[in-house]
N, C-alpha and C positions, 0 to 999 in steps of 0.2 A: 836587170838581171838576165843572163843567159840561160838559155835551153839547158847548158848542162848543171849551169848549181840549181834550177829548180830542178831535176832530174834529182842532185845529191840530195834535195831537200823532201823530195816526196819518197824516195827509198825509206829515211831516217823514218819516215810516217808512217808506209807502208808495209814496213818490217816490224812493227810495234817498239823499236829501240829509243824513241821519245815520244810525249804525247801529243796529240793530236794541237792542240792551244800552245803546248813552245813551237811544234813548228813554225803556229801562224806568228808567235810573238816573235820567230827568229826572222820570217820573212818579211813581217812589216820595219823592224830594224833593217837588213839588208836594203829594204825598198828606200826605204828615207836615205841611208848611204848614197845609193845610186844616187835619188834625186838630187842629194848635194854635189855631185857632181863626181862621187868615189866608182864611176865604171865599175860597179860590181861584178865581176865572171866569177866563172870557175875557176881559174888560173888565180885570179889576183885574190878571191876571198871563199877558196872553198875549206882551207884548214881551218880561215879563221870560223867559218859557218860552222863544220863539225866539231869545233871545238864547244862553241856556244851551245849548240844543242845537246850533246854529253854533259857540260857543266850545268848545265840548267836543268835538264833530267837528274844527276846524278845529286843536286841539293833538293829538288824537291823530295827525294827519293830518300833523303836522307844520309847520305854517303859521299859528300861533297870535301874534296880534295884539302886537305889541310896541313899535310906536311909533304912542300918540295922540294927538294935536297938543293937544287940551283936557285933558290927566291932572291937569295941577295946578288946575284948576277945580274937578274931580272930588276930589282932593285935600282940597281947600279945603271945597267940600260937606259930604265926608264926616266933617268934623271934628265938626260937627253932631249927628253918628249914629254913634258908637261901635258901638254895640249892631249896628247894619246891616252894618259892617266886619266883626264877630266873626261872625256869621252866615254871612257869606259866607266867610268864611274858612275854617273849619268844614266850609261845603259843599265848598270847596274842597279839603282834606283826603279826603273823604270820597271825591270824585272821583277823585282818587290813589289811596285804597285800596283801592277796585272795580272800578275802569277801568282802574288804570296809568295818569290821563292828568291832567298838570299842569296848573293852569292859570298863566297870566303873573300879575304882579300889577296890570295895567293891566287885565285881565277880571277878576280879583276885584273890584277895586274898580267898575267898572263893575256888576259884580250886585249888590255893598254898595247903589248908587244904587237898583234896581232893591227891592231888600229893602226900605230907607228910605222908599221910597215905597209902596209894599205896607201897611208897617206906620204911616205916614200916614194912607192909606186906614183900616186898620182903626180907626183910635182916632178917625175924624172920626165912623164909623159908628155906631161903640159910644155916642159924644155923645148923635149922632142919637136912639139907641136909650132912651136913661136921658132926655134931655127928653121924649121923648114919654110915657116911661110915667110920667114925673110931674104930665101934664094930667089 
């Protein structure tokens, strides 16, 4: 993780706009991303980072997002990305069993988008990475 999403991530903490425990459960997620090798920055995962900590605050909070005008878009998307869905789902899980806190399935899928495009980024890179070292 870079300097600047932990920067986003301790503002989140330090302004009291989530609590203390999502952020560490947003950073240990992030952490394990990076470790698998999703380059986490600021660049490639800071929407997805503030997304997570608002929808994680705002269901424990009781106020968790449940009707969004574009879900079958999103829907539709993620037919695309299996893989992105299970991921997030997974995290979603995970969040229940640390936190006690649910998320809808109109924020899962929403982070599915979020993950999908993450793991876009990574494979456009990895490209990058194998053409160059074959000049």
């Amino acid at each position: 993780m870079d300097r600047l999403l932990n920067e986003r991530l301790e503002t989140f903490e330090k302004t009291g706009q989530v609590a203390p425990e999502i952020c560490r459960f947003v950073r240990a997620e992030l952490d394990a991303l990076d470790a698998a090798g999703g380059q986490v920055t600021e660049e490639s995962a800071g929407t997805l980072t503030s997304h997570l900590l608002m929808a994680l605050q705002r269901a424990r909070d009781g106020a968790a997002l449940t009707g969004f005008a574009a879900d079958d878009t999103v829907r539709a998307e993620l037919a695309a990305h299996p893989d992105a869905m299970e991921r997030a789902a997974a995290l979603a899980e995970r969040a229940r069993s640390v936190l006690g806190v649910g998320l809808p399935g109109q924020e899962v899928r929403f982070l599915a988008l979020h993950l999908a495009l993450l793991r876009q980024r990574e494979l456009r890179q990895r490209e990058l990475r194998q053409r160059e070292a074959k000049r």
